[in-house]
N, C-alpha and C positions, 0 to 999 in steps of 0.2 A: 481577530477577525476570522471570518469561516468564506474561503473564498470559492467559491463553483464554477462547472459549466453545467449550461443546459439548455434544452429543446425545447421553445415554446409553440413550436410548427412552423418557424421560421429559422431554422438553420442552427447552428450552435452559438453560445453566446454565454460570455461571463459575468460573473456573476458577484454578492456578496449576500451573503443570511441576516436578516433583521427579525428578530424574531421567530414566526414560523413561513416567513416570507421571504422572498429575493429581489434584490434591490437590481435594476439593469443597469450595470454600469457606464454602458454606453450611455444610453438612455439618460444618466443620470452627468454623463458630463467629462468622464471619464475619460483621458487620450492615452492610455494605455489600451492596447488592443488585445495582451493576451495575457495569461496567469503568468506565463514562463516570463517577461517582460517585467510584470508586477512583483515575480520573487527576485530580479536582480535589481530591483530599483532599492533596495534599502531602507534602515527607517523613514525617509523622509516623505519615500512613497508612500509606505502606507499610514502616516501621520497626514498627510494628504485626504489618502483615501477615507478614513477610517473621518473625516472630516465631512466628504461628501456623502458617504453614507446617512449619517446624521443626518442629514438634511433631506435624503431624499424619500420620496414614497415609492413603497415596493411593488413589482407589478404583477406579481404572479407567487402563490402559494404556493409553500414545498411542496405541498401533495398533491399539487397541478399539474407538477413537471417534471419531465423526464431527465435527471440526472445522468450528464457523462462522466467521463472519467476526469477528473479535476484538472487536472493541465495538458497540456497538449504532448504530444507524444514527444518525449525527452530524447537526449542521446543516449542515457545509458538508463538501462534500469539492473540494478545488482545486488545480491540477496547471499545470506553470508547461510552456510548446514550448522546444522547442530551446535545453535549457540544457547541450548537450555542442557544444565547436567540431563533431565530425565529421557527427552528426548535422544542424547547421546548417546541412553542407555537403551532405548527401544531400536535404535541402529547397532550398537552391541550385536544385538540379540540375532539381527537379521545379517548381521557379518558384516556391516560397514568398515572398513578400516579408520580406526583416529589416526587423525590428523597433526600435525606437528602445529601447522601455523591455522591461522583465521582459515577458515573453508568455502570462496565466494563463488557463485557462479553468474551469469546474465540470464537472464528473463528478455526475448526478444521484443524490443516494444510493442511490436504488432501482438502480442497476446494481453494487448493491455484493453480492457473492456470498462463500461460503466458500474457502478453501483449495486445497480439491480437489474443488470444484463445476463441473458441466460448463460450456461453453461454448457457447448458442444464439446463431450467426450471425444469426440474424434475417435481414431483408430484404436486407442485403448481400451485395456478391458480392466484397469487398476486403477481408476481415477480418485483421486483423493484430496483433501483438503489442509488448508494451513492455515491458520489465523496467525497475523502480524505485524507489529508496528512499523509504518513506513515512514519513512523521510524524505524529504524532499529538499535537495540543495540551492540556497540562495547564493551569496557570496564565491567566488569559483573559489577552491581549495585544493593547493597544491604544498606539500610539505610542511601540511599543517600539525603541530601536536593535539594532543588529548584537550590540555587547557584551551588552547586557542579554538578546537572543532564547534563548541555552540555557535559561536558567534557566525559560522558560514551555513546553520541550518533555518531554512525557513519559516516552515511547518510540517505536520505532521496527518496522517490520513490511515486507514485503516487498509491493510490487504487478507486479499487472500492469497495465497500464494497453490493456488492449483497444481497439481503434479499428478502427470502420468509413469506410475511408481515402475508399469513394465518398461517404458522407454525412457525413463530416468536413467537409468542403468545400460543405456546401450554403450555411452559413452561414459569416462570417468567423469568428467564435465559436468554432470547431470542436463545440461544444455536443453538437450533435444526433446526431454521427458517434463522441462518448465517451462516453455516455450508455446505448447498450440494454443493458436486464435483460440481467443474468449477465454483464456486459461489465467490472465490477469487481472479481474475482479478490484478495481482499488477504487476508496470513497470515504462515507460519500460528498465528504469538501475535505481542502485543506484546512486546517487549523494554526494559525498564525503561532510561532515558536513562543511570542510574549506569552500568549494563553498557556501554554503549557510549563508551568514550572520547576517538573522534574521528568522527564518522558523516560525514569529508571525507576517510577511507582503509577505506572497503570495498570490496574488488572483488565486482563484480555481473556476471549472467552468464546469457543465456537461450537457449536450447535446442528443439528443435522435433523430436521422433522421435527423440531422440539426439544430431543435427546442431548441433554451437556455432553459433549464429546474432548473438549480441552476448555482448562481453566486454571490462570496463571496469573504472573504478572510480573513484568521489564524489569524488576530488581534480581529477577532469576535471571539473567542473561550473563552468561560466560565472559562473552566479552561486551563490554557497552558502544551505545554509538560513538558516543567521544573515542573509545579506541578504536571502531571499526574506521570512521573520518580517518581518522590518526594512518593508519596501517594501508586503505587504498591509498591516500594521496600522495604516501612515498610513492609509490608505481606513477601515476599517472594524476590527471588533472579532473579533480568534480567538476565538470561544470553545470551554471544558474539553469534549474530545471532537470537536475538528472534524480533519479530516485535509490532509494537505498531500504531493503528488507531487512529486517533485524532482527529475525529468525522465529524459530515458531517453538511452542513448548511441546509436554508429551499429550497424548490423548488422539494420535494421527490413525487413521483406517487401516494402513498399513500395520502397525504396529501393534495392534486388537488380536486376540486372541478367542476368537479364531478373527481372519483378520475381514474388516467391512468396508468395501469399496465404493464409491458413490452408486445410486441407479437412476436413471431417468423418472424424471418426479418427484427426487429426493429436493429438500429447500435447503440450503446453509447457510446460515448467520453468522457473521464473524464481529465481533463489537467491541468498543476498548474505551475504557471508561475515560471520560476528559473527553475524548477524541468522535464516538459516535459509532454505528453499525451500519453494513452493505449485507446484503440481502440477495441471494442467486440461485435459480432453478437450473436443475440440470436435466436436459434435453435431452430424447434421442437424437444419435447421432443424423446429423444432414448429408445428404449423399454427397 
Protein backbone atom coordinates (compact mmCIF):
# COMPACT_ATOMS: atom_id res chain seq x y z
CA UNK A 1 0.00 0.00 0.00
CA UNK A 2 1.23 3.77 -0.63
CA UNK A 3 -0.10 5.58 2.34
CA UNK A 4 -0.30 9.77 2.29
CA UNK A 5 -1.22 12.94 3.91
CA UNK A 6 -2.86 15.53 2.26
CA UNK A 7 -4.88 18.93 1.77
CA UNK A 8 -7.89 18.95 0.21
CA UNK A 9 -8.74 22.71 1.56
CA UNK A 10 -10.03 21.15 4.65
CA UNK A 11 -7.20 20.64 6.80
CA UNK A 12 -4.65 17.56 6.62
CA UNK A 13 -5.95 14.24 6.29
CA UNK A 14 -4.74 10.50 5.52
CA UNK A 15 -4.86 9.04 3.12
CA UNK A 16 -4.19 5.66 0.62
CA UNK A 17 -3.25 5.63 -3.43
CA UNK A 18 -5.67 3.73 -5.53
CA UNK A 19 -4.74 4.13 -8.56
CA UNK A 20 -4.09 7.65 -9.74
CA UNK A 21 -6.47 8.62 -6.93
CA UNK A 22 -6.77 8.92 -2.97
CA UNK A 23 -9.01 6.90 -1.01
CA UNK A 24 -10.00 9.13 2.34
CA UNK A 25 -9.61 7.06 4.92
CA UNK A 26 -11.62 8.55 7.29
CA UNK A 27 -14.11 8.90 4.95
CA UNK A 28 -13.88 5.51 4.09
CA UNK A 29 -14.42 4.08 7.56
CA UNK A 30 -11.17 4.05 8.86
CA UNK A 31 -10.58 4.32 13.05
CA UNK A 32 -7.17 4.87 12.80
CA UNK A 33 -6.41 8.55 12.87
CA UNK A 34 -2.92 8.87 11.90
CA UNK A 35 -0.04 7.21 9.73
CA UNK A 36 2.34 6.99 12.84
CA UNK A 37 -0.80 4.87 14.47
CA UNK A 38 -1.18 2.93 11.21
CA UNK A 39 2.72 1.96 11.15
CA UNK A 40 2.61 0.52 14.78
CA UNK A 41 -0.56 -1.56 14.19
CA UNK A 42 1.09 -4.39 12.30
CA UNK A 43 0.08 -6.65 9.71
CA UNK A 44 -3.16 -7.10 10.81
CA UNK A 45 -3.83 -3.39 10.44
CA UNK A 46 -2.99 -3.15 7.23
CA UNK A 47 -4.71 -6.55 6.09
CA UNK A 48 -7.52 -4.49 7.42
CA UNK A 49 -6.80 -1.65 5.64
CA UNK A 50 -5.70 -2.83 2.46
CA UNK A 51 -9.46 -4.52 2.77
CA UNK A 52 -11.27 -1.21 3.10
CA UNK A 53 -9.33 0.21 0.47
CA UNK A 54 -10.82 -2.22 -1.82
CA UNK A 55 -14.02 -1.23 -1.36
CA UNK A 56 -13.91 2.09 -1.36
CA UNK A 57 -14.19 4.94 -3.90
CA UNK A 58 -11.54 7.58 -4.08
CA UNK A 59 -12.22 11.29 -3.62
CA UNK A 60 -9.72 13.21 -4.89
CA UNK A 61 -6.96 12.81 -7.77
CA UNK A 62 -3.39 12.95 -7.10
CA UNK A 63 -2.96 15.86 -9.06
CA UNK A 64 -5.81 17.60 -7.21
CA UNK A 65 -3.92 17.52 -4.02
CA UNK A 66 -1.48 18.99 -2.20
CA UNK A 67 0.75 16.35 -0.72
CA UNK A 68 2.25 16.66 2.94
CA UNK A 69 4.96 15.12 4.32
CA UNK A 70 3.71 11.36 4.75
CA UNK A 71 3.60 10.94 8.54
CA UNK A 72 3.30 13.13 11.08
CA UNK A 73 6.18 14.64 12.57
CA UNK A 74 8.23 11.63 14.21
CA UNK A 75 10.44 11.65 17.40
CA UNK A 76 13.43 11.13 15.64
CA UNK A 77 14.49 11.71 12.16
CA UNK A 78 18.38 10.37 11.63
CA UNK A 79 20.51 10.15 8.58
CA UNK A 80 23.73 8.09 8.69
CA UNK A 81 27.33 10.49 6.19
CA UNK A 82 28.92 8.82 3.77
CA UNK A 83 27.51 5.44 3.41
CA UNK A 84 28.25 5.36 -0.59
CA UNK A 85 32.38 4.35 -1.30
CA UNK A 86 32.11 7.44 -4.03
CA UNK A 87 30.55 9.89 -2.08
CA UNK A 88 33.35 9.07 0.70
CA UNK A 89 35.61 9.81 -1.67
CA UNK A 90 34.17 13.31 -2.66
CA UNK A 91 34.54 14.16 1.18
CA UNK A 92 38.16 12.72 0.80
CA UNK A 93 38.70 15.29 -1.43
CA UNK A 94 37.16 18.15 0.61
CA UNK A 95 39.05 16.83 3.90
CA UNK A 96 36.27 15.06 5.77
CA UNK A 97 38.01 12.80 8.22
CA UNK A 98 36.71 8.92 7.96
CA UNK A 99 35.14 7.61 10.34
CA UNK A 100 35.89 4.52 12.40
CA UNK A 101 32.19 3.50 13.12
CA UNK A 102 28.52 4.18 11.10
CA UNK A 103 28.60 8.31 10.87
CA UNK A 104 24.72 9.53 12.04
CA UNK A 105 23.54 12.70 12.69
CA UNK A 106 19.52 14.15 13.39
CA UNK A 107 17.81 16.09 10.97
CA UNK A 108 15.51 18.37 13.29
CA UNK A 109 11.93 17.27 12.62
CA UNK A 110 10.72 20.76 12.17
CA UNK A 111 12.91 20.85 8.83
CA UNK A 112 10.62 18.17 7.72
CA UNK A 113 8.57 19.64 4.61
CA UNK A 114 6.01 18.04 1.93
CA UNK A 115 6.81 16.63 -1.36
CA UNK A 116 6.73 19.41 -3.54
CA UNK A 117 7.26 22.15 -0.85
CA UNK A 118 9.53 24.93 -1.81
CA UNK A 119 12.82 25.16 -0.66
CA UNK A 120 14.01 28.51 1.81
CA UNK A 121 17.80 28.71 1.72
CA UNK A 122 17.73 30.49 4.72
CA UNK A 123 21.02 32.10 5.86
CA UNK A 124 23.12 29.99 3.57
CA UNK A 125 25.01 30.50 0.70
CA UNK A 126 26.12 26.57 -0.12
CA UNK A 127 22.93 24.98 -0.22
CA UNK A 128 22.82 21.64 -1.60
CA UNK A 129 21.12 18.61 -2.40
CA UNK A 130 20.89 14.78 -1.44
CA UNK A 131 18.75 12.13 -2.85
CA UNK A 132 17.92 9.12 -0.34
CA UNK A 133 16.28 6.14 0.64
CA UNK A 134 14.25 6.78 3.65
CA UNK A 135 12.68 4.43 6.19
CA UNK A 136 10.27 4.67 8.33
CA UNK A 137 9.99 2.53 11.67
CA UNK A 138 7.03 0.32 12.45
CA UNK A 139 7.75 -2.26 15.21
CA UNK A 140 9.77 -0.21 18.16
CA UNK A 141 13.36 -1.78 17.97
CA UNK A 142 15.71 -1.94 20.61
CA UNK A 143 18.61 -4.47 20.35
CA UNK A 144 17.66 -5.61 17.41
CA UNK A 145 20.15 -7.64 14.97
CA UNK A 146 20.69 -7.44 11.12
CA UNK A 147 18.29 -10.54 10.69
CA UNK A 148 15.76 -9.53 12.82
CA UNK A 149 15.92 -5.38 11.45
CA UNK A 150 13.25 -6.02 8.48
CA UNK A 151 10.65 -7.22 10.24
CA UNK A 152 10.49 -3.58 12.47
CA UNK A 153 10.55 -1.47 9.14
CA UNK A 154 7.51 -0.19 7.66
CA UNK A 155 7.83 1.40 4.68
CA UNK A 156 9.75 3.24 2.60
CA UNK A 157 9.61 7.08 1.07
CA UNK A 158 11.94 9.18 -0.86
CA UNK A 159 14.23 12.10 0.76
CA UNK A 160 15.91 14.70 0.16
CA UNK A 161 18.34 15.28 2.47
CA UNK A 162 18.94 19.24 2.11
CA UNK A 163 22.30 20.60 3.51
CA UNK A 164 23.58 23.83 4.16
CA UNK A 165 27.30 22.74 3.29
CA UNK A 166 28.71 26.23 5.13
CA UNK A 167 26.80 25.51 8.44
CA UNK A 168 27.21 21.79 8.20
CA UNK A 169 30.63 22.22 9.30
CA UNK A 170 30.13 24.57 12.16
CA UNK A 171 29.54 21.88 14.30
CA UNK A 172 31.29 18.18 14.06
CA UNK A 173 27.55 17.03 14.44
CA UNK A 174 26.81 18.36 11.08
CA UNK A 175 23.40 19.09 12.98
CA UNK A 176 22.85 22.71 12.51
CA UNK A 177 23.80 22.66 8.62
CA UNK A 178 20.66 19.49 8.11
CA UNK A 179 18.35 20.99 10.21
CA UNK A 180 16.68 24.44 8.55
CA UNK A 181 12.92 24.75 8.04
CA UNK A 182 11.85 23.35 4.61
CA UNK A 183 15.36 21.62 4.35
CA UNK A 184 13.55 18.05 4.82
CA UNK A 185 11.77 17.47 1.64
CA UNK A 186 10.38 13.64 2.21
CA UNK A 187 7.52 11.85 -0.06
CA UNK A 188 5.75 11.59 -1.81
CA UNK A 189 3.85 8.56 0.35
CA UNK A 190 4.97 5.81 2.25
CA UNK A 191 5.44 2.67 0.57
CA UNK A 192 4.29 -0.31 2.49
CA UNK A 193 7.71 -2.67 3.31
CA UNK A 194 5.61 -5.90 1.67
CA UNK A 195 5.86 -3.80 -1.57
CA UNK A 196 9.34 -3.35 -1.48
CA UNK A 197 11.29 -6.72 -1.77
CA UNK A 198 14.72 -5.72 -1.54
CA UNK A 199 15.16 -1.89 -0.59
CA UNK A 200 19.44 -2.89 -1.44
CA UNK A 201 18.35 -2.85 -5.43
CA UNK A 202 16.72 0.49 -6.02
CA UNK A 203 18.21 2.73 -8.41
CA UNK A 204 18.00 6.53 -7.03
CA UNK A 205 18.65 9.42 -9.01
CA UNK A 206 18.64 13.34 -8.47
CA UNK A 207 18.31 15.96 -10.86
CA UNK A 208 18.62 19.82 -10.77
CA UNK A 209 16.76 21.90 -13.84
CA UNK A 210 16.71 18.66 -15.73
CA UNK A 211 20.58 18.01 -15.31
CA UNK A 212 21.37 14.24 -13.84
CA UNK A 213 23.38 15.20 -11.03
CA UNK A 214 23.47 11.69 -9.07
CA UNK A 215 22.59 8.30 -10.14
CA UNK A 216 22.94 5.09 -8.16
CA UNK A 217 21.58 2.54 -6.48
CA UNK A 218 21.06 0.94 -2.53
CA UNK A 219 23.33 -2.08 -3.41
CA UNK A 220 26.13 0.69 -3.20
CA UNK A 221 25.58 1.47 0.36
CA UNK A 222 28.50 0.82 2.84
CA UNK A 223 26.70 -0.21 5.31
CA UNK A 224 22.85 -1.46 4.63
CA UNK A 225 19.80 -0.74 6.62
CA UNK A 226 19.55 -4.04 8.18
CA UNK A 227 22.97 -2.94 9.85
CA UNK A 228 22.18 0.75 10.22
CA UNK A 229 18.67 -0.87 12.42
CA UNK A 230 21.20 -3.17 13.82
CA UNK A 231 23.97 -0.42 15.13
CA UNK A 232 21.35 2.44 16.47
CA UNK A 233 19.18 0.15 18.45
CA UNK A 234 22.29 -0.91 20.47
CA UNK A 235 22.23 2.85 21.65
CA UNK A 236 18.69 3.59 22.09
CA UNK A 237 15.14 2.64 21.28
CA UNK A 238 13.47 3.20 17.34
CA UNK A 239 10.43 3.99 17.86
CA UNK A 240 6.84 3.34 15.51
CA UNK A 241 7.08 6.52 13.34
CA UNK A 242 10.71 7.51 13.72
CA UNK A 243 12.62 7.82 10.30
CA UNK A 244 16.00 6.76 9.15
CA UNK A 245 18.21 8.40 5.93
CA UNK A 246 20.44 5.81 4.29
CA UNK A 247 22.63 8.06 2.79
CA UNK A 248 23.23 9.55 -0.44
CA UNK A 249 25.62 8.55 -3.25
CA UNK A 250 28.33 10.76 -5.33
CA UNK A 251 27.16 13.33 -7.74
CA UNK A 252 26.47 16.34 -4.53
CA UNK A 253 27.03 20.28 -5.54
CA UNK A 254 29.43 20.36 -3.23
CA UNK A 255 31.60 17.96 -4.56
CA UNK A 256 31.47 19.41 -8.49
CA UNK A 257 34.27 20.64 -9.73
CA UNK A 258 34.14 23.60 -9.75
CA UNK A 259 31.56 23.14 -7.03
CA UNK A 260 27.39 24.10 -7.93
CA UNK A 261 25.36 25.20 -5.24
CA UNK A 262 21.49 25.36 -5.34
CA UNK A 263 20.13 29.10 -6.69
CA UNK A 264 16.54 30.36 -6.30
CA UNK A 265 14.56 29.04 -9.26
CA UNK A 266 16.63 26.05 -9.36
CA UNK A 267 13.84 22.61 -9.50
CA UNK A 268 15.22 19.29 -7.88
CA UNK A 269 13.98 15.98 -8.34
CA UNK A 270 14.92 13.21 -6.26
CA UNK A 271 13.15 9.68 -7.41
CA UNK A 272 13.92 6.08 -6.58
CA UNK A 273 12.72 3.51 -8.59
CA UNK A 274 9.89 1.11 -6.64
CA UNK A 275 9.34 3.92 -4.38
CA UNK A 276 8.37 7.29 -6.54
CA UNK A 277 9.79 11.02 -6.90
CA UNK A 278 9.37 14.52 -4.71
CA UNK A 279 9.81 17.42 -6.59
CA UNK A 280 11.23 21.12 -4.89
CA UNK A 281 11.74 24.71 -5.85
CA UNK A 282 14.08 26.59 -4.28
CA UNK A 283 13.15 30.03 -3.13
CA UNK A 284 14.51 33.24 -2.33
CA UNK A 285 15.27 33.37 0.79
CA UNK A 286 12.17 34.84 3.22
CA UNK A 287 13.06 37.60 5.63
Amino acid sequence: MRFVRFDDGDGAKIGAVKGDAIVDLAAAGCRWTTIRAIAGGGAAVLASLQDTVAKAEPVLALSEARLLAPIERPGKYLAIGMNYAKHLEEADKLGVARAKHQTWFNKQTTCISGPYDDIDPGVTEQLDYEVELGAVIGAPAKHVSEAEAPAHVFGYFVVNDVSARDWQFHTPTFTMGKSFDTHGPIGPWIVTADEVPDPHALALRCSVNGELRQRSDTGQMIHNLWAQIAYLSTAFTLETGDLIATGTPEGVGVGMEPQQFLQPGDVVRCEIDGIGAIENRVIAPRP
